[in-house]
KOLVO-760458 format. One record per residue (C-alpha): residue number from 0; x, y, z. Coordinates in Angstrom, 1 decimal. Layout:
% KOLVO-760458
nr/east/north/up
NUM/X/Y/Z
...
This chain:
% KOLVO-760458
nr/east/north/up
0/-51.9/-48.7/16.9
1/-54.2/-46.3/19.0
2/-53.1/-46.1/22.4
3/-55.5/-43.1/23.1
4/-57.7/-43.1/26.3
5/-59.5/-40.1/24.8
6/-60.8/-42.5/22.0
7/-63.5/-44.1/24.5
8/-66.8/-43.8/23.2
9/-69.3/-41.8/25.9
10/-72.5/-42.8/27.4
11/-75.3/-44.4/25.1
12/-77.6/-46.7/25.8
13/-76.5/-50.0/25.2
14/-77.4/-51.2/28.9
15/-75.2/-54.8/29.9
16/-77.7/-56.7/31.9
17/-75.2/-58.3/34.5
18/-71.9/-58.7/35.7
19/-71.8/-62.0/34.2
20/-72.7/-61.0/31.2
21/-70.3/-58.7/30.8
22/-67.3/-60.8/31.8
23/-68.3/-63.6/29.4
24/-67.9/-61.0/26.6
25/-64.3/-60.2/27.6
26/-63.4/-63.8/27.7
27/-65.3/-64.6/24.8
28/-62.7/-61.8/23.0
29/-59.7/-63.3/24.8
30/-60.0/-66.4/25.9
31/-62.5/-68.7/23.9
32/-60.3/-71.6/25.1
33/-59.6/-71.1/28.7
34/-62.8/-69.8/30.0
35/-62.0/-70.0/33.8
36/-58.5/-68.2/33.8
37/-60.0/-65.5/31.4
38/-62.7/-64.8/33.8
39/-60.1/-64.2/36.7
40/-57.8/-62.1/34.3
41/-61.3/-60.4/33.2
42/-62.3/-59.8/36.2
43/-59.0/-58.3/37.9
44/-59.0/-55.8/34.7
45/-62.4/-54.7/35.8
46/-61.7/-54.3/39.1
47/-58.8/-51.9/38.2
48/-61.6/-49.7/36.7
49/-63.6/-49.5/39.2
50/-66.4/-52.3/37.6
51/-67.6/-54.9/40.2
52/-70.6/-56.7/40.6
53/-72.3/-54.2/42.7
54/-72.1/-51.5/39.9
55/-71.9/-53.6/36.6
56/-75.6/-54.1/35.5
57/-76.9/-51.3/33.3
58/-74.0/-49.7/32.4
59/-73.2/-49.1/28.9
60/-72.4/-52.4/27.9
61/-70.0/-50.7/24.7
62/-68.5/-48.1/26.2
63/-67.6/-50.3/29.2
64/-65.8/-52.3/26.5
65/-63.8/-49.8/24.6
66/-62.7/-48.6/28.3
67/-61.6/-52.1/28.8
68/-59.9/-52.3/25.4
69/-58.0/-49.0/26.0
70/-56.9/-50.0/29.5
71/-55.7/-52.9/27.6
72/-53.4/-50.8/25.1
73/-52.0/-48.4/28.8
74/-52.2/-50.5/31.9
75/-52.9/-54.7/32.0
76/-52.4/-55.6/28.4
77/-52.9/-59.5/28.7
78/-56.6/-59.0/27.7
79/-55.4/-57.4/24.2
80/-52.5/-59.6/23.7
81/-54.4/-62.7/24.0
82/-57.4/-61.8/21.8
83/-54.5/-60.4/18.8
84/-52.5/-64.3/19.4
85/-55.6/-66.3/19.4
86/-56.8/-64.3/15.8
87/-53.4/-64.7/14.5
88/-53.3/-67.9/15.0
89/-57.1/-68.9/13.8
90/-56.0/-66.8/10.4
91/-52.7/-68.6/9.8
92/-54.6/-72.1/9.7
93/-57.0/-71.2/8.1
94/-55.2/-70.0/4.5
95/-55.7/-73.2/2.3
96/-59.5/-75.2/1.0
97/-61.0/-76.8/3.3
98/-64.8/-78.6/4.0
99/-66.4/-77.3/7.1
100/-69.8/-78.5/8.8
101/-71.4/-75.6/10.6
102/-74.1/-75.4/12.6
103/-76.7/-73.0/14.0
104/-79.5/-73.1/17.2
105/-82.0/-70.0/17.1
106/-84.2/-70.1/19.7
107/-86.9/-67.3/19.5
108/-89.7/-66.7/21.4
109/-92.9/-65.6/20.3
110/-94.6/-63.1/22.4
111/-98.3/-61.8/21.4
112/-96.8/-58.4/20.5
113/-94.5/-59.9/18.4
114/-94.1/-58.1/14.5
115/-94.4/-61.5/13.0
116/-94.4/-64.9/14.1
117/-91.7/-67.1/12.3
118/-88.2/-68.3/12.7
119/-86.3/-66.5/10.0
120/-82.8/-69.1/9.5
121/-79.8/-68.0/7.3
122/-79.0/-69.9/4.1
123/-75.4/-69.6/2.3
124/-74.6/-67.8/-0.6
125/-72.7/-69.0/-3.6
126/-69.6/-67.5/-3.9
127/-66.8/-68.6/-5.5
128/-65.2/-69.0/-2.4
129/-67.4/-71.9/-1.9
130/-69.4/-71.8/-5.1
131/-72.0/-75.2/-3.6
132/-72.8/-75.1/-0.2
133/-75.4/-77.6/1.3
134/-77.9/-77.0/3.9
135/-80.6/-79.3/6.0
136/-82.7/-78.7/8.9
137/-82.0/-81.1/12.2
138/-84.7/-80.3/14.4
139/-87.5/-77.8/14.5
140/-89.7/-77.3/17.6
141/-93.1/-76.0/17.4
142/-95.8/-76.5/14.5
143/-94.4/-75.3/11.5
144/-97.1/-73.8/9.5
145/-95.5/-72.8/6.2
146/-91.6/-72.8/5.2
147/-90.6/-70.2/2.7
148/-87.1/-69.9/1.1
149/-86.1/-66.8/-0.6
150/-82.1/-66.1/-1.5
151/-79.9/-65.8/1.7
152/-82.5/-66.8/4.1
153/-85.4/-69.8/5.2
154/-88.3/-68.7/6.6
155/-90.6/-70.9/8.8
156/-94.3/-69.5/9.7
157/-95.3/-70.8/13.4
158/-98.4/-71.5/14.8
159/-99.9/-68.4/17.1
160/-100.0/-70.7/20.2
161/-96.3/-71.4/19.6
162/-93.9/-69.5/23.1
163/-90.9/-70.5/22.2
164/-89.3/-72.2/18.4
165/-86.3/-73.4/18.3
166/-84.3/-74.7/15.1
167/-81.2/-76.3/14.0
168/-79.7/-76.4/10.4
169/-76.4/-77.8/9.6
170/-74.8/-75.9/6.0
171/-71.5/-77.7/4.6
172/-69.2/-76.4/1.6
173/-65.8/-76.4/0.3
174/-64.4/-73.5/1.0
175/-61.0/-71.1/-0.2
176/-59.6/-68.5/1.0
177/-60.2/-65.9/-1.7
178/-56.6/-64.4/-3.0
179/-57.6/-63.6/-6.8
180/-59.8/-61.3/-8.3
181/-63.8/-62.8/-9.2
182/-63.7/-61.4/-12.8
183/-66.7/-63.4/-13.5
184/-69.5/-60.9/-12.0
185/-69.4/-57.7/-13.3
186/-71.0/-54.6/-11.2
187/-74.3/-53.6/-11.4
188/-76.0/-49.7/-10.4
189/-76.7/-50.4/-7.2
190/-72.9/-51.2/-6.3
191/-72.4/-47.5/-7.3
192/-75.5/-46.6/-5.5
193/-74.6/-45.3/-2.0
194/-76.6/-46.4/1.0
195/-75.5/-43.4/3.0
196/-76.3/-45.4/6.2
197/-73.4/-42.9/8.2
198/-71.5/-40.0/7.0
199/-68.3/-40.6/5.0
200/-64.8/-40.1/6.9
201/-63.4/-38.5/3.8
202/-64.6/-35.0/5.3
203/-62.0/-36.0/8.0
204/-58.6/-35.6/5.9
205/-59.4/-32.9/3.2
206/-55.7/-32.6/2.6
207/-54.8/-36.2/2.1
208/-57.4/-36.9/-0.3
209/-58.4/-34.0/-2.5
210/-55.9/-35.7/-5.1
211/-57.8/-39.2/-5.0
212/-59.5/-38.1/-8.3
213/-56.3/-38.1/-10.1
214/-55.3/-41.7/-8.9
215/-56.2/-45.0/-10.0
216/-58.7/-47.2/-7.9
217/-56.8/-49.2/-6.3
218/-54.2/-46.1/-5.1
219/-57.7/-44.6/-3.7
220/-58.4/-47.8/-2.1
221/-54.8/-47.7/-0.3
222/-55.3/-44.1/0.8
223/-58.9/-45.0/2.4
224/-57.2/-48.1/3.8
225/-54.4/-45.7/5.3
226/-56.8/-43.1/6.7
227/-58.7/-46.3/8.6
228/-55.5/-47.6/10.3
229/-53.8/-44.8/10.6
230/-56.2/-42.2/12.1
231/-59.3/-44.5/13.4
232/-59.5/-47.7/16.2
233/-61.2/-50.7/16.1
234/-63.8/-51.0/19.2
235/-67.4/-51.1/20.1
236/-70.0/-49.1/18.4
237/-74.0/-48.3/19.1
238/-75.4/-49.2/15.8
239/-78.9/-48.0/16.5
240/-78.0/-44.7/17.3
241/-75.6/-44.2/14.8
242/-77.9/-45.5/11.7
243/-79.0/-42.2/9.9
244/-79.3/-40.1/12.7
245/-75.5/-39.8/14.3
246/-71.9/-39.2/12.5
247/-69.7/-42.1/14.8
248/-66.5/-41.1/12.9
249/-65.5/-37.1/12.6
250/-63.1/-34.9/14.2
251/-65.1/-33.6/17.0
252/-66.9/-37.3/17.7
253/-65.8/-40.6/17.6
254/-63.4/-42.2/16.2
255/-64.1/-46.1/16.8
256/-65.5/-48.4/14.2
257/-65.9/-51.9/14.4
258/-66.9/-54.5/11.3
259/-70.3/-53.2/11.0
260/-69.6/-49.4/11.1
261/-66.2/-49.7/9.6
262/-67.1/-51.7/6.8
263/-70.2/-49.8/5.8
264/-68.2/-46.5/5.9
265/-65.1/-47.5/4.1
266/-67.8/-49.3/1.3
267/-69.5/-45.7/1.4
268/-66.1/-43.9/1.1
269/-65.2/-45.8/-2.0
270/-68.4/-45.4/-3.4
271/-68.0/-41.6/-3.1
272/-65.1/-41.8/-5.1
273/-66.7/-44.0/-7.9
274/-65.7/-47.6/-7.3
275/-68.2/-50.1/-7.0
276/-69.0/-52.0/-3.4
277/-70.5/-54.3/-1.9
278/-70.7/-55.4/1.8
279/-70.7/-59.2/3.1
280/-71.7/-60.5/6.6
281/-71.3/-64.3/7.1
282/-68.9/-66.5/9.4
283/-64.6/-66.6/10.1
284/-64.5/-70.0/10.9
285/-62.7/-70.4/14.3
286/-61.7/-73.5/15.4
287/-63.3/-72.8/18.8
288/-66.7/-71.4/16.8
289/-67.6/-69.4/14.5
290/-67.8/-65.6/14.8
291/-70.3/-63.6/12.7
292/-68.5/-60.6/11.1
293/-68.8/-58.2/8.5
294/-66.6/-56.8/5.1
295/-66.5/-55.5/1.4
296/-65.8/-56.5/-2.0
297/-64.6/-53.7/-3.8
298/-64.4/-53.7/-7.9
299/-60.8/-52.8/-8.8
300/-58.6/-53.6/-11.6
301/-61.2/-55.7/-13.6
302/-62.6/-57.6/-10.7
303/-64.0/-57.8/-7.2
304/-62.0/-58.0/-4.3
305/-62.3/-58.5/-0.7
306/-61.2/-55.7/2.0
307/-61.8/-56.3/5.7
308/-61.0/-53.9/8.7
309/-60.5/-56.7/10.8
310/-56.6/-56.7/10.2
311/-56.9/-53.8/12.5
312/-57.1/-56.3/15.4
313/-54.2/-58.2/14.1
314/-51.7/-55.4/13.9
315/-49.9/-52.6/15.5
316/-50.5/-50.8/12.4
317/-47.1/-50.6/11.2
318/-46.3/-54.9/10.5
319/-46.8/-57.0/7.9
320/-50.5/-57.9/9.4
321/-51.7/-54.6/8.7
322/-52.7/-55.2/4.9
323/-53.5/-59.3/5.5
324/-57.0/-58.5/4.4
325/-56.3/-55.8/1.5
326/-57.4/-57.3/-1.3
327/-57.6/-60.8/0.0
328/-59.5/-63.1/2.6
329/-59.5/-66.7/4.5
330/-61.3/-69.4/3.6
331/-64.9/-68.0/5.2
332/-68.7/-68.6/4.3
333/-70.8/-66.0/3.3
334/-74.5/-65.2/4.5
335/-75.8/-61.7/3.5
336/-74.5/-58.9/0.5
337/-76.1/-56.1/1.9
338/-78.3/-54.7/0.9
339/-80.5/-56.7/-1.2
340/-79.7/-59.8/0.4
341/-80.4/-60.5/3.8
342/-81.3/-62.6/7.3
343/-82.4/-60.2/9.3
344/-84.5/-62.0/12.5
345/-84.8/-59.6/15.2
346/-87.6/-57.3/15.5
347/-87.2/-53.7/14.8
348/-86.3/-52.3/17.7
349/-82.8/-51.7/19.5
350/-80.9/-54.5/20.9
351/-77.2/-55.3/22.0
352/-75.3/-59.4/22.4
353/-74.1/-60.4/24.6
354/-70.9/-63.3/23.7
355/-69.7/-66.4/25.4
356/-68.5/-69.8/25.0
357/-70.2/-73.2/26.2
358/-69.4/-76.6/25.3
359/-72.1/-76.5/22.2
360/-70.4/-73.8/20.7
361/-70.0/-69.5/20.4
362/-73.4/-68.5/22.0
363/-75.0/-64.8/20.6
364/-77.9/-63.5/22.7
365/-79.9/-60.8/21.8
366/-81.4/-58.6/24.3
367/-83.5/-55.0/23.9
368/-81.3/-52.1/25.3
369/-84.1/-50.6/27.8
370/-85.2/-53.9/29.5
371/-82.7/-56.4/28.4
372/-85.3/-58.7/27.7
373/-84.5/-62.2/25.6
374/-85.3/-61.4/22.0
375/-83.1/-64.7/20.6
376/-80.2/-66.5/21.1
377/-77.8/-68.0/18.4
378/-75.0/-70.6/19.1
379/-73.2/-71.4/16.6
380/-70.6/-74.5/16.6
381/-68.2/-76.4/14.0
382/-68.2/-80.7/13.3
């Protein structure tokens, strides 16, 4: 595992809007459970880096993290230790079928300079790790004008007048954890077709993989695998910098990814190297509420199978955790496979989340880097 203070990403401009904020998304991390001693723990870690509440709002909300996550790995550890015990232990129970009832709040509101005025929800994908999930709307506040449903998402046209909509669907499925190939769907061009959305880390480590050509897929798969855990950490990254305009893993730059860089790059890296990919966001189903997270499928050896960076969280890179997730998954439910299918609701415009826990569930609220204005809020929860 990285224990390198040089890794922390510099200045960018994902502002945190509070003190409180910022907190909540430590404990969130570490202490989903016990919200009140993970604050105190939180906020004794920040204190040893010189964070309080007098100089907290407006900084960087990600690089603040990844300073808190690397002071975790050389000074007060209980922050790291906790989050790695409480994943562990979420992935172990959750290896065998199971039928989950999940449940998402997006509030919205609707401003006059405002792209488009709807409430865009997420519908399930069928997968055959849960090949019929159900959905229903609950509750729907505001006057709905016209409901729409295209693959992967619901979208519900509001009135002008409308402030603030509000909405609450419940999805339920049976679902597997996904340990054997899908042989069933075979690729098509645009799994070959590379996105290019950051540059590929393969320029990184000439030497290590100018003899990938030679090897069969799934050897090229390992050796991308290796170069992630070996040479990269997993921390905080500013997307909307980073997309098409920045390189946030090279030599002389960063070297953090987290499930939405990392992912996208190792998809990309394969790609490159001509297997096909495909990237999935959707939901790991904690007990404590559900946590929206990204991964590939990658088409190996006759049939797709699931990769996911996220075993860099669970490991110290050299035990049996660190290859948990090559080539095989938890039971999880699936949203988007990027790119043609997705729930995108935010406007176009840079935001950052901000994470906590309340008694209805894992709360996600979405604010825009420069004023930290409310652009939605998500809280997600399991029956």
């Amino acid at each position: 595992m990285h224990k390198d203070a040089s890794l922390v990403a510099p200045e960018g401009r994902f502002l945190n809007s509070s003190y409180e904020a910022l907190v909540d998304d430590c404990v969130y991390m570490g202490w989903p459970d016990q919200p009140d001693q993970g604050r105190r723990v939180v906020s004794e870690v920040l204190a040893e880096i010189g964070i309080t509440r007098h100089n907290a709002e407006r900084l960087d909300l990600y690089a603040t993290l990844n300073r808190i996550r690397c002071h975790s790995w050389t000074g007060n550890s209980e922050i790291w230790n906790r989050y790695v015990a409480i994943r562990r232990a979420e992935v172990v129970s959750h290896h065998s079928p199971r039928q989950v009832q999940v449940s998402l709040t997006r509030t919205i509101p609707i401003t006059p300079h405002s792209e488009v005025q709807r409430l865009r929800l997420p519908l399930p994908l069928v997968h055959a790790a849960h090949p019929n999930p159900t959905w229903r709307i609950e509750s729907v506040s505001g006057e709905i004008l016209e409901k729409r449903e295209s693959s992967g998402a619901l979208d519900l046209s509001i009135h002008p007048n409308t402030e603030v909509v509000q909405a609450k669907i419940v999805y339920e499925a049976h679902v597997t954890p996904q340990k054997e190939p899908i042989i069933e769907e075979l690729p098509t061009p645009s799994d070959l077709q590379r996105v290019a959305l950051f540059q590929s880390p393969l320029a990184l480590h000439p030497t290590k993989i100018a003899d990938l050509g030679t090897r069969s897929p799934m050897e090229r798969v390992r050796a991308l695998w290796d170069i992630f855990h070996d040479q990269l950490a997993s921390g905080h990254i500013y997307h909307h910098e980073h997309l098409r305009t920045a390189t946030p893993v090279s030599e002389e730059g960063l070297r953090w990814f987290d499930c939405v860089v990392g992912t996208w790059l190792f998809a990309e890296a394969a790609q490159s190297l001509g297997i096909p990919a495909r990237v999935f966001s959707g939901l790991i189903l904690q007990s404590y509420g559900p946590s929206q997270h990204y991964w590939c499928e990658l088409f190996v050896d006759g049939g797709w199978r699931p990769f996911d960076l996220y075993a860099w969280d669970l490991t110290n890179s050299r035990d049996e955790w660190r290859d948990l997730f090559f080539g095989s998954l938890e039971s999880r439910l699936r949203f988007e496979r990027l790119p043609a299918i997705h729930s995108r609701f935010l406007p176009n415009r840079p935001w950052f989340i901000e994470r906590s826990m309340s008694d209805e569930g894992a709360v996600f609220t979405y604010r825009g880097i420069d004023s930290a204005e409310l652009l939605g809020k998500d809280v997600w929860s399991m029956a």
